[in-house]
TIMAR-274354 format. One record per residue (C-alpha): x negated, y negated, z negated; residue in three letters. Coordinates in steps of 0.2 Angstrom, whole numbers. Layout:
N
PT,X,Y,Z,ALA
...
***
This chain:
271
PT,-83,81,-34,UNK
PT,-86,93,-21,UNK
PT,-87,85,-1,UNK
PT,-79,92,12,UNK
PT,-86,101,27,UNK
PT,-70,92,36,UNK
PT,-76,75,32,UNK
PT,-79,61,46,UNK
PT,-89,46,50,UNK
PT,-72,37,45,UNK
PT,-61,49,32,UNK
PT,-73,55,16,UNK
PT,-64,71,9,UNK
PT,-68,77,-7,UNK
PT,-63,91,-20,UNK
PT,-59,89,-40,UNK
PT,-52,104,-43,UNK
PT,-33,105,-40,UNK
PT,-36,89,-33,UNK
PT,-40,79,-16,UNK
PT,-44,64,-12,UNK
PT,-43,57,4,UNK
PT,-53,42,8,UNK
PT,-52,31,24,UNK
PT,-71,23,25,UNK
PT,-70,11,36,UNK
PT,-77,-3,27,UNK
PT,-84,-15,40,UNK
PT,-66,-13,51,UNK
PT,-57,-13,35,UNK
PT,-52,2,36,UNK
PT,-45,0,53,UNK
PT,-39,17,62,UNK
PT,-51,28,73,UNK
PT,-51,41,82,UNK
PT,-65,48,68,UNK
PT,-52,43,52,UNK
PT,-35,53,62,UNK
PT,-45,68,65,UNK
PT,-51,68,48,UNK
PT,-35,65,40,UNK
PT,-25,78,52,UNK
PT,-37,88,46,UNK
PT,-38,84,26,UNK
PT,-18,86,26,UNK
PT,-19,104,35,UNK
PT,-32,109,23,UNK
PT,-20,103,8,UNK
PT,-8,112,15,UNK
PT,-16,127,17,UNK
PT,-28,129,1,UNK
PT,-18,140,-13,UNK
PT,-27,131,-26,UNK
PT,-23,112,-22,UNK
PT,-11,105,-29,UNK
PT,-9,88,-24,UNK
PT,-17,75,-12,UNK
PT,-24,58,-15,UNK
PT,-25,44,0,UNK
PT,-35,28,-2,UNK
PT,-49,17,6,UNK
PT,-66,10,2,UNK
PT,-70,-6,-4,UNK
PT,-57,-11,-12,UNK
PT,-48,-11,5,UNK
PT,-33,2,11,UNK
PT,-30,1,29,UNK
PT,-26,-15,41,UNK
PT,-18,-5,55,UNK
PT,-21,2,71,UNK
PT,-37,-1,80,UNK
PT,-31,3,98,UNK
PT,-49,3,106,UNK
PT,-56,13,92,UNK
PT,-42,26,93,UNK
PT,-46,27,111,UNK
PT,-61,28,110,UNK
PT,-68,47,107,UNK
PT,-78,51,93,UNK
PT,-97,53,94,UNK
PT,-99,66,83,UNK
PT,-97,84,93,UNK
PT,-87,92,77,UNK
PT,-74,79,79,UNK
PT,-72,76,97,UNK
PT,-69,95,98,UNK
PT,-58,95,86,UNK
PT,-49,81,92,UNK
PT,-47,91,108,UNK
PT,-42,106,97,UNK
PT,-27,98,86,UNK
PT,-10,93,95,UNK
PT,-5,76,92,UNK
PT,-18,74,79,UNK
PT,-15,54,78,UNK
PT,4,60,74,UNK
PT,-2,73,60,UNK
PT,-16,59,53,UNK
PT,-2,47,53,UNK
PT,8,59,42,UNK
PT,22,54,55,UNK
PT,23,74,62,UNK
PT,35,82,50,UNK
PT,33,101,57,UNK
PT,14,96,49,UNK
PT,16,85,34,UNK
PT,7,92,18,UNK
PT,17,106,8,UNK
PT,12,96,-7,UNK
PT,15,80,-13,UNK
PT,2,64,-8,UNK
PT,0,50,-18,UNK
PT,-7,34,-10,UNK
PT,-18,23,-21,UNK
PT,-18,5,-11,UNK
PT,-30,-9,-15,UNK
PT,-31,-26,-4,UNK
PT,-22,-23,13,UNK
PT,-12,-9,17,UNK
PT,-3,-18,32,UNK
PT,5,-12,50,UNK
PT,-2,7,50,UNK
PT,-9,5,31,UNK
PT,11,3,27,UNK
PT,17,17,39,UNK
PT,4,28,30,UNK
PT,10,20,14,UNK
PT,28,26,18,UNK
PT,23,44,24,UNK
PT,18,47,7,UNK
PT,28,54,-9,UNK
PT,23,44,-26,UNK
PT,12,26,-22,UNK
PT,3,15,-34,UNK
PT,-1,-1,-26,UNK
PT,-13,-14,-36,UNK
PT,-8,-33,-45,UNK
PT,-16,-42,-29,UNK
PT,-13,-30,-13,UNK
PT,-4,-34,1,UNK
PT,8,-24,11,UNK
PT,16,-27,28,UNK
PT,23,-20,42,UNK
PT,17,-35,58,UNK
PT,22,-26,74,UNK
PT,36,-34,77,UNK
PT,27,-53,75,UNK
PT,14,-46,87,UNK
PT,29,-41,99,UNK
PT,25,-22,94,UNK
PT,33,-7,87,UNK
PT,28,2,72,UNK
PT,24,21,79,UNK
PT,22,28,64,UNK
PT,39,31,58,UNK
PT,44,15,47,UNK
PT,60,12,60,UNK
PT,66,26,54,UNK
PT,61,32,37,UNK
PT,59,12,29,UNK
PT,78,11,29,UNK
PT,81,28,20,UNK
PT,69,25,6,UNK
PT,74,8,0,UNK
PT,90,-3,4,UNK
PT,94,-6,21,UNK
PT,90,-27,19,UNK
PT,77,-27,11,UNK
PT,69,-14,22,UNK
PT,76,-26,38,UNK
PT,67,-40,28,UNK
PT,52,-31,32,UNK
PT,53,-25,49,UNK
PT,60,-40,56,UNK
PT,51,-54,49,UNK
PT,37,-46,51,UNK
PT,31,-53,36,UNK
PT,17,-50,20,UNK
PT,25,-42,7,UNK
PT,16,-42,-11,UNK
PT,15,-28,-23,UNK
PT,29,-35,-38,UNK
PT,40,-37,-21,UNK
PT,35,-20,-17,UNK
PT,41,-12,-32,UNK
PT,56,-21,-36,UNK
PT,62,-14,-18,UNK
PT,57,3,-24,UNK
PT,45,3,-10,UNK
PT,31,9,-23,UNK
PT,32,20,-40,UNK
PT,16,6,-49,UNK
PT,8,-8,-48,UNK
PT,-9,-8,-58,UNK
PT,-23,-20,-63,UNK
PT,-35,-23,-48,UNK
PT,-46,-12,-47,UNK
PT,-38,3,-56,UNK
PT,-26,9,-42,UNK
PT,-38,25,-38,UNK
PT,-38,30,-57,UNK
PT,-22,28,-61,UNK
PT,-18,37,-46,UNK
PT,-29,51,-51,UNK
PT,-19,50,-68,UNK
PT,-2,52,-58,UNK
PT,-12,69,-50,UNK
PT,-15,79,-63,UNK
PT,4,76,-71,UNK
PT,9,84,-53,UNK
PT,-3,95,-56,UNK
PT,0,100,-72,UNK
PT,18,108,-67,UNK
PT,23,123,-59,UNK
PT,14,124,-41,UNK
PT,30,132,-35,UNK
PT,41,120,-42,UNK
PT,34,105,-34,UNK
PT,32,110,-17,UNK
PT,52,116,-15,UNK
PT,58,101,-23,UNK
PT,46,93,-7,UNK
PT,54,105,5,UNK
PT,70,106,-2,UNK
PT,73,87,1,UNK
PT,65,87,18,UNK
PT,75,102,25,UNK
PT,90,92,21,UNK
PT,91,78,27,UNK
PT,102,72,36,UNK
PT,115,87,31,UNK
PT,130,88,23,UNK
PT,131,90,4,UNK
PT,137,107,5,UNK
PT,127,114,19,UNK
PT,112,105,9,UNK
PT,117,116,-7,UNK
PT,115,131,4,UNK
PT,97,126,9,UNK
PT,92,120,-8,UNK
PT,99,136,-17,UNK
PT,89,148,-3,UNK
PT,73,137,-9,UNK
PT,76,135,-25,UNK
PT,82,152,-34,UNK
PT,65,165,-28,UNK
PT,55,147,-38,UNK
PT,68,153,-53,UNK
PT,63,171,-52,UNK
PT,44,166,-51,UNK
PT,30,173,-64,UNK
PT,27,155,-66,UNK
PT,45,151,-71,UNK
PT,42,165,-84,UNK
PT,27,158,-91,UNK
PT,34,139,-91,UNK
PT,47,147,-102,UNK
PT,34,157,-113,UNK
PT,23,141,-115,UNK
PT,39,132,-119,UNK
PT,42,144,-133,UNK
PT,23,148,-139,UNK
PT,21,127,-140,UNK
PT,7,129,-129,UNK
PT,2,122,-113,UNK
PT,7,132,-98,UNK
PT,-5,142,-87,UNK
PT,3,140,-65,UNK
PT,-5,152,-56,UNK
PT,7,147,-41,UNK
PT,14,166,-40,UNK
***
């Protein structure tokens, strides 16, 4: 795998192709927020967004740890490496856009979070901001704001309660309680739940799948629900067809169909 020139002293950003994988490496804080993991994450989602060729995103942590929260001083602390500091001057709201909590700046295609150990208070919220999550046997998830007497900036008030049913969403938020990975995916919170120690590769097998299908595709079905949120189903119709019908007329919908017919595998070219 290729590094990043992106990467921080907290958030390791590396290449695989049409894959990349995003890891928070914080191990001695486990993987407690920084200023030096937002930056590089703000950062890893814009590049995602912005590369032709990538096709799909991968968020984890090191050793065997995801992320236990916010660490307010360390947030506020600014970075002693130049390159960040300057580009944590440089990027708006960057703890918004590494929290994947800024919609005008969420990736344009999908993230798949691959949790081991604690992925509690702003390891969840991040957990939430993503599209497909595979969680392992013995992690432990949790939003804890509200037993601290805080809020959960990043979003779960709102989004918790329109992924999964509205009690067991309040379960969470208002208890402030752990919640396990089996309890996790019988809410739907979560797509998997793995062996220990297999969340990162099965994650990676979940990534080439995405990747494997029409660029195009995946990234208006991605746009095509967030635009319409909120709307009206006919209005929603309106936006989805605007999306959905120049994918239909794409050179890759053509070749899908050739591929189809040739019993071979297609080859995307995103065009």
């Amino acid at each position: 795998m290729e590094l990043l020139p992106i990467s921080t002293p907290h958030c390791r950003i590396e290449r695989d192709g049409h894959v990349v994988i995003v890891t928070m490496d914080r191990p001695e804080a486990r993987n407690a927020l920084s200023t030096d993991m937002l930056v590089g994450l703000a950062d890893a989602w814009a590049y995602i967004s912005a590369e032709p060729d990538v096709r799909v995103g991968i968020l984890t942590g090191a050793n065997g740890t995801f992320c236990a929260g916010a660490d307010l001083k360390a947030m506020g602390t600014p970075s002693a490496d130049p390159r960040v500091a300057r580009r944590a001057q440089e990027i708006t709201d960057y703890h918004w856009k590494g929290l994947l909590r800024d919609g005008d700046a969420l990736p344009a295609k999908p993230i798949i979070c691959a949790v081991e150990g604690y992925a509690v208070a702003g390891g969840t919220e991040l957990l939430v901001g993503t599209d497909l999550r595979v969680v392992a046997e013995s992690a432990t998830l949790g939003l804890f704001e509200a037993r601290r007497a805080l809020f959960p900036m990043g979003g779960s008030a709102i989004r918790l309660p329109r992924q999964i049913p509205y009690a067991f969403a309040m379960d969470i938020l208002l208890t402030g309680r752990a919640v396990t990975a089996r309890e996790a995916l019988a809410m739907g919170l979560v797509n998997r739940v793995v062996p220990d120690g297999e969340a990162l590769a099965a994650a990676r097998e979940l990534a080439a799948e995405v990747a494997a299908c029409g660029p195009l595709a995946v990234q208006a079905i991605l746009r095509a629900y967030r635009e319409t949120i909120g709307l009206p189903e006919p209005e929603a119709l309106k936006v989805s067809d605007a999306i959905g019908w120049p994918v239909i007329g794409s050179q890759d919908a053509k070749e899908g169909s050739r591929a189809f017919r040739e019993k071979r595998p297609p080859v995307y070219r995103g065009e």
